[in-house]
PDB file of N, CA, C and O in Angstrom:
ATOM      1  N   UNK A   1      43.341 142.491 235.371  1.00  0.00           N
ATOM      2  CA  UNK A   1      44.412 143.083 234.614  1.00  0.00           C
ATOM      3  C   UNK A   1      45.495 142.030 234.429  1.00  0.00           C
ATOM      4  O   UNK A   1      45.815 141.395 235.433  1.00  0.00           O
ATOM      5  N   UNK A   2      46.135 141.748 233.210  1.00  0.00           N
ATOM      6  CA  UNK A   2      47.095 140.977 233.020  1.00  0.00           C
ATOM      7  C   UNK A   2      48.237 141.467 232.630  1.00  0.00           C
ATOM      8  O   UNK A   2      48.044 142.311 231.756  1.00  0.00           O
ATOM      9  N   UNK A   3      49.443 141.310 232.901  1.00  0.00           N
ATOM     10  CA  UNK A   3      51.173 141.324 232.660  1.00  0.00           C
ATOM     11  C   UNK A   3      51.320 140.550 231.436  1.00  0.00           C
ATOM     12  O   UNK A   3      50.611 139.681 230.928  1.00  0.00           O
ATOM     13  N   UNK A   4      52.339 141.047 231.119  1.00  0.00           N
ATOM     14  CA  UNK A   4      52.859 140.046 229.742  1.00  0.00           C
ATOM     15  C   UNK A   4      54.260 140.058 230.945  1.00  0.00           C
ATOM     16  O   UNK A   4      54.684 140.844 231.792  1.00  0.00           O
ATOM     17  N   UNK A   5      54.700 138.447 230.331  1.00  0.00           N
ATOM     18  CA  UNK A   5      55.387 137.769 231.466  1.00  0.00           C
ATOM     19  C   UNK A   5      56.972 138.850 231.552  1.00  0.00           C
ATOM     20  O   UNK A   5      58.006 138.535 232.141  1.00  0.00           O
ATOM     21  N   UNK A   6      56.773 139.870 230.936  1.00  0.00           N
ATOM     22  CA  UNK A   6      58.380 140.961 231.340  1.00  0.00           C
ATOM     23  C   UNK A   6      58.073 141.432 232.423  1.00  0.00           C
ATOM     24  O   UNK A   6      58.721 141.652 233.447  1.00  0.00           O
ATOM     25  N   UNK A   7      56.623 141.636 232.030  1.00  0.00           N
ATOM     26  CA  UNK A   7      56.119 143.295 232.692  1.00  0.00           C
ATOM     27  C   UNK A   7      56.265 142.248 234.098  1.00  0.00           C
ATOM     28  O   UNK A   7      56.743 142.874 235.044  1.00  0.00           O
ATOM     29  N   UNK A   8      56.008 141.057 234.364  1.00  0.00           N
ATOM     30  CA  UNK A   8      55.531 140.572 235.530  1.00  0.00           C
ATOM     31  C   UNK A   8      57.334 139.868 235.895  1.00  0.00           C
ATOM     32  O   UNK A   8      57.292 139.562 237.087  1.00  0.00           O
ATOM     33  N   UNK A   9      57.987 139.716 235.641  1.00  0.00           N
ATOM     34  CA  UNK A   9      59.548 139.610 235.912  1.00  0.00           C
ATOM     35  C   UNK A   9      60.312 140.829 236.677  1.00  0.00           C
ATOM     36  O   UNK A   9      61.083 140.829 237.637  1.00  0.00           O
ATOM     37  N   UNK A  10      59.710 142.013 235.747  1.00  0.00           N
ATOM     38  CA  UNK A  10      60.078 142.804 236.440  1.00  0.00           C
ATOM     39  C   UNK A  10      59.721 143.853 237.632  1.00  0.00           C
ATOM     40  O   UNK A  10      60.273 144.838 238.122  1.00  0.00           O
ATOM     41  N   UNK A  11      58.584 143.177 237.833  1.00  0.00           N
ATOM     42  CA  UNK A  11      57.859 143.784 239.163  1.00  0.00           C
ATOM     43  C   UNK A  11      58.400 142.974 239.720  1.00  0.00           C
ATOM     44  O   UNK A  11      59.155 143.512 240.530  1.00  0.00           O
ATOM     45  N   UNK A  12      58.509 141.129 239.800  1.00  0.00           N
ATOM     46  CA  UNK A  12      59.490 140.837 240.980  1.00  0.00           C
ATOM     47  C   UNK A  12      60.561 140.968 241.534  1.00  0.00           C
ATOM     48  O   UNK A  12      60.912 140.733 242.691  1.00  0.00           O
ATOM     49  N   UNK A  13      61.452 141.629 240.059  1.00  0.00           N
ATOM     50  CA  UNK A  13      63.091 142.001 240.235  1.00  0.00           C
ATOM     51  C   UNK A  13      63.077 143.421 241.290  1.00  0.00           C
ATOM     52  O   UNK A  13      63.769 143.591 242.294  1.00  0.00           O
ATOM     53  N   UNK A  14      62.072 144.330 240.708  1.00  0.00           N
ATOM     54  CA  UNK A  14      61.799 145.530 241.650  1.00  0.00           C
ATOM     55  C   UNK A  14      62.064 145.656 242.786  1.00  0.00           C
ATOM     56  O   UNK A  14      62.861 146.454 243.281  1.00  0.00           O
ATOM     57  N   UNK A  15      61.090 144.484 243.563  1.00  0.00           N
ATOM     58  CA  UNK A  15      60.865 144.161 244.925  1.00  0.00           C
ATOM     59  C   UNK A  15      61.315 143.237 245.354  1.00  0.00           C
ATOM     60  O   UNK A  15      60.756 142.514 246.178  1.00  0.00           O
ATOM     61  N   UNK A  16      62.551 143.047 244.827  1.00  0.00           N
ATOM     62  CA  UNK A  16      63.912 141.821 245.365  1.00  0.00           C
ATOM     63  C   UNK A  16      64.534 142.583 246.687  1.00  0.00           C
ATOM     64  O   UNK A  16      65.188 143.626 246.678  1.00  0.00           O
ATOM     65  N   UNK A  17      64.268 142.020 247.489  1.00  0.00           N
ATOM     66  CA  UNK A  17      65.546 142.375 248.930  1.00  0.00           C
ATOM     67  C   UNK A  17      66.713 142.006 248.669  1.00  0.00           C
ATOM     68  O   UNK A  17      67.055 141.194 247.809  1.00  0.00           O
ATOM     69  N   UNK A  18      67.583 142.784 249.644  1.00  0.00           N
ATOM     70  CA  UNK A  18      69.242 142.203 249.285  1.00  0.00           C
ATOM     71  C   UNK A  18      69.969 142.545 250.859  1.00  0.00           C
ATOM     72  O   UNK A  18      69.714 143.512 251.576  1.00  0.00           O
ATOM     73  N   UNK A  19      70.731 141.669 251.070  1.00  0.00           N
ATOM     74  CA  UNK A  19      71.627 141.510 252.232  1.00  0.00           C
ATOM     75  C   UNK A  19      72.306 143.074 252.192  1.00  0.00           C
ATOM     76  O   UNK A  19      72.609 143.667 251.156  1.00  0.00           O
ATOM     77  N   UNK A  20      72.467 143.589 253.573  1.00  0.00           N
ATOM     78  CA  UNK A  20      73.282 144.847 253.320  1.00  0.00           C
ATOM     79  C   UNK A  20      74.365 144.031 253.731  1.00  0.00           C
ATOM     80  O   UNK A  20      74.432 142.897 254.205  1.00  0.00           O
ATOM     81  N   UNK A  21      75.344 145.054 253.372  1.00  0.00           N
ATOM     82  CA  UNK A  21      76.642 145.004 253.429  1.00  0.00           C
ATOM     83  C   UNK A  21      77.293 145.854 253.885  1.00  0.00           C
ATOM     84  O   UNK A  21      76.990 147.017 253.621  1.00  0.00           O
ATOM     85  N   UNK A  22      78.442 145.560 254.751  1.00  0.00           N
ATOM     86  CA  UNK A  22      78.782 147.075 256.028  1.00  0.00           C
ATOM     87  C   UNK A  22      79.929 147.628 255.395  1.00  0.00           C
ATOM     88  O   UNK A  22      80.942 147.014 255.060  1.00  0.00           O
ATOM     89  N   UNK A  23      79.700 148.773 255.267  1.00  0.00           N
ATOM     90  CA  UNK A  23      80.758 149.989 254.713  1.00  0.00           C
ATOM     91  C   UNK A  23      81.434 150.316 255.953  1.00  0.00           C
ATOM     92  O   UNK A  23      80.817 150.317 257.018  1.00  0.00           O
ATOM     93  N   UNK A  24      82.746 150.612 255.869  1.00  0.00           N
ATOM     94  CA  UNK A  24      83.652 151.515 257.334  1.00  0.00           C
ATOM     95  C   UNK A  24      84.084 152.153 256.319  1.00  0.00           C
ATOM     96  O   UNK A  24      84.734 151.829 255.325  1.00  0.00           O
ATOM     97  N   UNK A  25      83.441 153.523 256.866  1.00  0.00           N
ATOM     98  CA  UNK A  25      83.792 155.102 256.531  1.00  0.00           C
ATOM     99  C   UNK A  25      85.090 155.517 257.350  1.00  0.00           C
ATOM    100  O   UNK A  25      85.097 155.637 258.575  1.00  0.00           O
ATOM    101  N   UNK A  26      86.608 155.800 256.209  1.00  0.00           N
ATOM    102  CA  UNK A  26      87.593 156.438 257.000  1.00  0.00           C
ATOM    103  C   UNK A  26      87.972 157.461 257.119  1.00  0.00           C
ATOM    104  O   UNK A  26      89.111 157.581 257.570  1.00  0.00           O
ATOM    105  N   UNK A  27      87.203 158.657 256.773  1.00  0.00           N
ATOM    106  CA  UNK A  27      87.135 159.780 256.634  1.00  0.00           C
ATOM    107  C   UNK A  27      86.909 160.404 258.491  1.00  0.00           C
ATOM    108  O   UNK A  27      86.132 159.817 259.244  1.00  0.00           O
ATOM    109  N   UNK A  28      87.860 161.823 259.019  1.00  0.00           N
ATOM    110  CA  UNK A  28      87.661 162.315 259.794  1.00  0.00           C
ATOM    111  C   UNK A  28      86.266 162.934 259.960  1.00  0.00           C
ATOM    112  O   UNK A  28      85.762 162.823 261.077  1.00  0.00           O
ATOM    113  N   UNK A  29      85.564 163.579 258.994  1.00  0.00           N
ATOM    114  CA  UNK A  29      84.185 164.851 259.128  1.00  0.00           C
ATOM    115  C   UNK A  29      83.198 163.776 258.475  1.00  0.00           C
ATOM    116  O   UNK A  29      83.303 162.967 257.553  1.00  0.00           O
ATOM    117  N   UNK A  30      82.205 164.132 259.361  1.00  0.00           N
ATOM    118  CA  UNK A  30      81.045 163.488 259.063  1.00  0.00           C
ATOM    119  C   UNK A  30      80.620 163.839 257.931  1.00  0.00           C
ATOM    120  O   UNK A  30      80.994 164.830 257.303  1.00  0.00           O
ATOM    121  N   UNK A  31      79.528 162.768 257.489  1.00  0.00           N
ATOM    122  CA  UNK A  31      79.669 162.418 255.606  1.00  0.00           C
ATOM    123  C   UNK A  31      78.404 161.894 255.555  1.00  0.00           C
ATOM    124  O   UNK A  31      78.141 160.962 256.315  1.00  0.00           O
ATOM    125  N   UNK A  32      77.484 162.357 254.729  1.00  0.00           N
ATOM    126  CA  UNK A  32      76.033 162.120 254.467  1.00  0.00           C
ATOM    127  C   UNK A  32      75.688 162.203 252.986  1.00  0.00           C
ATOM    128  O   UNK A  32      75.593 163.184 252.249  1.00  0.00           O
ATOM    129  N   UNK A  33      75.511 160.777 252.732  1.00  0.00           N
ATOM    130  CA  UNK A  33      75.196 160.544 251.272  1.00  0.00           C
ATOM    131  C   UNK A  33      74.140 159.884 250.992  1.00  0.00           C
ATOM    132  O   UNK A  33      73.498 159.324 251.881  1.00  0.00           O
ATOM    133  N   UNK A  34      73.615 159.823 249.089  1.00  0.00           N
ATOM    134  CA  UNK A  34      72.469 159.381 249.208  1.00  0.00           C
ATOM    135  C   UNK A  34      73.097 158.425 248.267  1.00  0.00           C
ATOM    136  O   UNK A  34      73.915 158.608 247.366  1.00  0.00           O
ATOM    137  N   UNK A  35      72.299 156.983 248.860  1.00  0.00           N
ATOM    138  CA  UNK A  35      72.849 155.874 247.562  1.00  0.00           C
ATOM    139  C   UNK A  35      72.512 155.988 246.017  1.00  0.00           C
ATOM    140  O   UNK A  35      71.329 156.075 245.689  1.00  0.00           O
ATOM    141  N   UNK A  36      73.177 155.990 245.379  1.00  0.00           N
ATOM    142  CA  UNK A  36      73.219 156.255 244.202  1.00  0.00           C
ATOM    143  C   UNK A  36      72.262 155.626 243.364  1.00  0.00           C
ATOM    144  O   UNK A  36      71.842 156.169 242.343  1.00  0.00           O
ATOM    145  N   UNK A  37      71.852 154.363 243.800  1.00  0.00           N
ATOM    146  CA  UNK A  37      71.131 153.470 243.025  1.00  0.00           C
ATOM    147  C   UNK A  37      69.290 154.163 243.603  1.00  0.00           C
ATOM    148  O   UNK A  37      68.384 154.885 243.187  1.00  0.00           O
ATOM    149  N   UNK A  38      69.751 153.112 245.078  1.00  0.00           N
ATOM    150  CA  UNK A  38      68.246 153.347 245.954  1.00  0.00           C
ATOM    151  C   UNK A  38      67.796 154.853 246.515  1.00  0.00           C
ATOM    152  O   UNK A  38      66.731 155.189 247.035  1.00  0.00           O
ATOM    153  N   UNK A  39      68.719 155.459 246.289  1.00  0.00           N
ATOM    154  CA  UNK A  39      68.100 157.009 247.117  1.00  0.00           C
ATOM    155  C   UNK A  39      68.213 156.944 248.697  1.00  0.00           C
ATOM    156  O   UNK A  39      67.647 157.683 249.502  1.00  0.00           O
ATOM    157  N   UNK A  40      69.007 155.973 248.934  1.00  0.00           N
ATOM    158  CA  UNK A  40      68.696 155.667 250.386  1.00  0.00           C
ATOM    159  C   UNK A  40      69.707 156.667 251.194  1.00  0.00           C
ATOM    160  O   UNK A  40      70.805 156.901 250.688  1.00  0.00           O
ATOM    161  N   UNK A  41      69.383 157.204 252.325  1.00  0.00           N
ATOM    162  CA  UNK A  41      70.120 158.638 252.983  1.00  0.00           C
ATOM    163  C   UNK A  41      71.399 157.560 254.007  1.00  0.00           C
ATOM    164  O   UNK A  41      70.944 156.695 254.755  1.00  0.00           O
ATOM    165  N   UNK A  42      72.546 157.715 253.926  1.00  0.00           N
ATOM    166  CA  UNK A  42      73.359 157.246 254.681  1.00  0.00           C
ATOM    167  C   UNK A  42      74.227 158.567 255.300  1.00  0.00           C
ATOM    168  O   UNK A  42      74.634 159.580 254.732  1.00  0.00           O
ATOM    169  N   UNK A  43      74.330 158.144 256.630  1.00  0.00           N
ATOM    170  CA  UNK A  43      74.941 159.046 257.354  1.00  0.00           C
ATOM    171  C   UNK A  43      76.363 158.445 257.803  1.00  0.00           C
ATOM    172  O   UNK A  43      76.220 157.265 258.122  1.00  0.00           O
ATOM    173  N   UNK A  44      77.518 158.832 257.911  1.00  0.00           N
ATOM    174  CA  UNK A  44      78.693 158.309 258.510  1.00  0.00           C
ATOM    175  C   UNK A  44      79.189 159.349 259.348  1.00  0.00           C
ATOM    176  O   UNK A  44      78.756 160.465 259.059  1.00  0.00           O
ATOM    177  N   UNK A  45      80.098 159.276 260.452  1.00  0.00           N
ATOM    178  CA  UNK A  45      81.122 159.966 261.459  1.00  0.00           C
ATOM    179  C   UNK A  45      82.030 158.987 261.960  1.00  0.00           C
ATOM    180  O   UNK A  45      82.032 157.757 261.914  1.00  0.00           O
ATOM    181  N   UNK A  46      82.493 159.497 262.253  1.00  0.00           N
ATOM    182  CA  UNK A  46      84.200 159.306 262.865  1.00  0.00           C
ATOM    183  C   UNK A  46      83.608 157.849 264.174  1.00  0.00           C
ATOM    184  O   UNK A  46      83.907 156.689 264.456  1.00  0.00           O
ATOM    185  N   UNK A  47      82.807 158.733 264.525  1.00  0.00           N
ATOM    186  CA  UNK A  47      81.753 157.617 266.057  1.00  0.00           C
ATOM    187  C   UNK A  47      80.923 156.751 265.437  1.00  0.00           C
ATOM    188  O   UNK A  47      80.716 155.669 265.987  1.00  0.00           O
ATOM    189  N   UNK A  48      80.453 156.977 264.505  1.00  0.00           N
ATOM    190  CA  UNK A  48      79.940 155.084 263.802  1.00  0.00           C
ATOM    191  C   UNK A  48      80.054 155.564 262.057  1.00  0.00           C
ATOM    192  O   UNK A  48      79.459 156.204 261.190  1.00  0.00           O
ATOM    193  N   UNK A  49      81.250 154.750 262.295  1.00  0.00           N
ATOM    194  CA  UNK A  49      82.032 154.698 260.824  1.00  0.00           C
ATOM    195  C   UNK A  49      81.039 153.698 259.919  1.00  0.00           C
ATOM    196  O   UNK A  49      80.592 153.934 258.797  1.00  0.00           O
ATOM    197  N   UNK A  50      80.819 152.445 260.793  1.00  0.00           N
ATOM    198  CA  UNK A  50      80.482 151.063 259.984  1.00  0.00           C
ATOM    199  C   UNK A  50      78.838 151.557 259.820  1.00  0.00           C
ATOM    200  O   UNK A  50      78.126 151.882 260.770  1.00  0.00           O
ATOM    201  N   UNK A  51      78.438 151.530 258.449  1.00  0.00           N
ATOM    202  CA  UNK A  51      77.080 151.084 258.567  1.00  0.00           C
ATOM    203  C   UNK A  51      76.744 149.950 257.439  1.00  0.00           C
ATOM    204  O   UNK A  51      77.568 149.493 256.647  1.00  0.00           O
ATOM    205  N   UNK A  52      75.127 149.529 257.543  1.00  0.00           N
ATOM    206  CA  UNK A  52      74.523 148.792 256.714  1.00  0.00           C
ATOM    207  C   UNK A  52      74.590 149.680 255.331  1.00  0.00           C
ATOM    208  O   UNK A  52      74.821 150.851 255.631  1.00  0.00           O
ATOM    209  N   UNK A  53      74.459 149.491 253.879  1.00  0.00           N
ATOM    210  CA  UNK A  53      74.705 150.020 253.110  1.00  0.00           C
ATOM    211  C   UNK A  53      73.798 148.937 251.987  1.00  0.00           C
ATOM    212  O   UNK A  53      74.115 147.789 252.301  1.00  0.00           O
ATOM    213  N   UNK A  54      72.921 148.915 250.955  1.00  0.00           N
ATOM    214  CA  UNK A  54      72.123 148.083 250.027  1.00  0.00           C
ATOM    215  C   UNK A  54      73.696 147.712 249.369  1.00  0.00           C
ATOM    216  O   UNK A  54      74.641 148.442 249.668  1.00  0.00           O
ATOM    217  N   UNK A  55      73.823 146.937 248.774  1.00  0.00           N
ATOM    218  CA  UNK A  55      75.173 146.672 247.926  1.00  0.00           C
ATOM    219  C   UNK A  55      74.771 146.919 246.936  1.00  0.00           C
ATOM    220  O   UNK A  55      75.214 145.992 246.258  1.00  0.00           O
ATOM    221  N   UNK A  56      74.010 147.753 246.057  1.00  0.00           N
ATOM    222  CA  UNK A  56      73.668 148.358 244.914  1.00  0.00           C
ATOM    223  C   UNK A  56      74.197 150.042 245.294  1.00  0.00           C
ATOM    224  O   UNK A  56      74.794 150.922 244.673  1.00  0.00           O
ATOM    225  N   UNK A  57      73.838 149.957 246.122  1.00  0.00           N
ATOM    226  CA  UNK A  57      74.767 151.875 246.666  1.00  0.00           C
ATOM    227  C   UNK A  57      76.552 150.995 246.738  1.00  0.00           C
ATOM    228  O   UNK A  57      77.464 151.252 245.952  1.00  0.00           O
ATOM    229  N   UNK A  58      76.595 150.406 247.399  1.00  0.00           N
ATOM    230  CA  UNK A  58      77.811 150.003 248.277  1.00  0.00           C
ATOM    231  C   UNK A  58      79.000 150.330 247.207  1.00  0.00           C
ATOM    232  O   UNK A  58      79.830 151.205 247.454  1.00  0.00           O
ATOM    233  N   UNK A  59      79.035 149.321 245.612  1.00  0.00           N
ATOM    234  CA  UNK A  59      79.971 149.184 244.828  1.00  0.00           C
ATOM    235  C   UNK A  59      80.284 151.093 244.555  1.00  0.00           C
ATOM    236  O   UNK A  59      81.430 151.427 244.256  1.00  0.00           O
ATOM    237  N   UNK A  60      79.356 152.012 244.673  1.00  0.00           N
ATOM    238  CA  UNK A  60      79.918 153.510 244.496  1.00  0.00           C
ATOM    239  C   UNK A  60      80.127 153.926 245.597  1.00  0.00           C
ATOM    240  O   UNK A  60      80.939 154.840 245.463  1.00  0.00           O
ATOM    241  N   UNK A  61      79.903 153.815 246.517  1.00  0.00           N
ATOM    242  CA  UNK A  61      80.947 153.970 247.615  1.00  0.00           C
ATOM    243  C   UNK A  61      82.615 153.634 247.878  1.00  0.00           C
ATOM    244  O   UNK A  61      83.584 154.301 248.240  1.00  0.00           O
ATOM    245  N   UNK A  62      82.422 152.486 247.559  1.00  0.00           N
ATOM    246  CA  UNK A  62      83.809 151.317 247.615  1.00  0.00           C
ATOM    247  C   UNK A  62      84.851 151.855 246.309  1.00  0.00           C
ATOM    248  O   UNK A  62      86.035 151.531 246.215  1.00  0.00           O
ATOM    249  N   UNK A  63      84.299 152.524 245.584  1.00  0.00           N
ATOM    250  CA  UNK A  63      85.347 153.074 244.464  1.00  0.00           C
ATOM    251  C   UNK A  63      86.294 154.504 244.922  1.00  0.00           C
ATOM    252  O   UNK A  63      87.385 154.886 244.500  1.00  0.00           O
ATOM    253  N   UNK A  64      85.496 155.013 245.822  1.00  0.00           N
ATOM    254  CA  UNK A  64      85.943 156.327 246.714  1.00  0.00           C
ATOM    255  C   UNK A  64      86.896 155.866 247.359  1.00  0.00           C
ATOM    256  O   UNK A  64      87.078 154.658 247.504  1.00  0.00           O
ATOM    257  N   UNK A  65      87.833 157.011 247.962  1.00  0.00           N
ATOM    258  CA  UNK A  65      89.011 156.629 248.725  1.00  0.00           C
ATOM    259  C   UNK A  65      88.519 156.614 250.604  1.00  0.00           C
ATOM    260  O   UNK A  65      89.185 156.383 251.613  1.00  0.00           O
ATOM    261  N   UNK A  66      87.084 156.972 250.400  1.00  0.00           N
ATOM    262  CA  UNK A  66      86.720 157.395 251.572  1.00  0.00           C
ATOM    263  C   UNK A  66      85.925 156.289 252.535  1.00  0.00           C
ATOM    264  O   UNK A  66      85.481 156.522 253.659  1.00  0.00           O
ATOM    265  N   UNK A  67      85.847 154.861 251.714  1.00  0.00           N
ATOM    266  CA  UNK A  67      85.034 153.825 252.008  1.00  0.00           C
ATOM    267  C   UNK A  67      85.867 152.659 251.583  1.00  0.00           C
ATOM    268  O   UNK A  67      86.626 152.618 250.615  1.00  0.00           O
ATOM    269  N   UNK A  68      85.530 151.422 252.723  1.00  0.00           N
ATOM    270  CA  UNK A  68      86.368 150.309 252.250  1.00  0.00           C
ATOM    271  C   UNK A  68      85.406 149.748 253.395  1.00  0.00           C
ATOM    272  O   UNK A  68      84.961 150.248 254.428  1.00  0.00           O
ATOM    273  N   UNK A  69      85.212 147.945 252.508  1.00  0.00           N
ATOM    274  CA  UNK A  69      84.124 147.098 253.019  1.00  0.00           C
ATOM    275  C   UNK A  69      84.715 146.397 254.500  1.00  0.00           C
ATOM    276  O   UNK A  69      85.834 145.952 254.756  1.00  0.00           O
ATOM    277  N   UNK A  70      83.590 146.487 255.272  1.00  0.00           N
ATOM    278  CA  UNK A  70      84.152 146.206 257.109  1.00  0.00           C
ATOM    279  C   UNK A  70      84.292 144.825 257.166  1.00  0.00           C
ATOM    280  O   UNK A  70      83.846 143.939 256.438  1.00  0.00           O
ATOM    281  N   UNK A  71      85.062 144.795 258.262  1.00  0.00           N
ATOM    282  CA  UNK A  71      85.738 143.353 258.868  1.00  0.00           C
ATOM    283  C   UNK A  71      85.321 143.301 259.797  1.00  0.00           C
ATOM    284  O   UNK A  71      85.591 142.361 260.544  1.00  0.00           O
TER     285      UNK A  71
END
């Protein structure tokens, strides 16, 4: 079976990894979202605010008043 060289660009773009990037959740009540992009299930609380986050979810997080990128 052969790709025409898009079809085969974009199967590698697909299956590109990416550095997470740590979100600190400042919200009091625990907060369970799904990344917007990846579908990926993120959980936050008050007791582990910081998590790993794909930075394709991250930038819609970071627009909320409820998320700001960790130090």
């Amino acid at each position: 079976m052969s790709c025409s060289h898009e079809e085969q660009n974009l199967e590698m773009n697909s299956t590109r990894e990416y550095s997470a990037v740590y979100i600190h959740y400042v919200g009091s009540l625990p907060a369970e979202v799904y990344g917007p992009v990846t579908g990926t299930f993120y959980r936050f609380s008050s007791h582990q605010p910081v998590q790993p986050v794909d930075p394709r979810d991250a930038i819609d997080f970071l627009v909320s008043c409820h998320f700001r990128l960790a130090r």
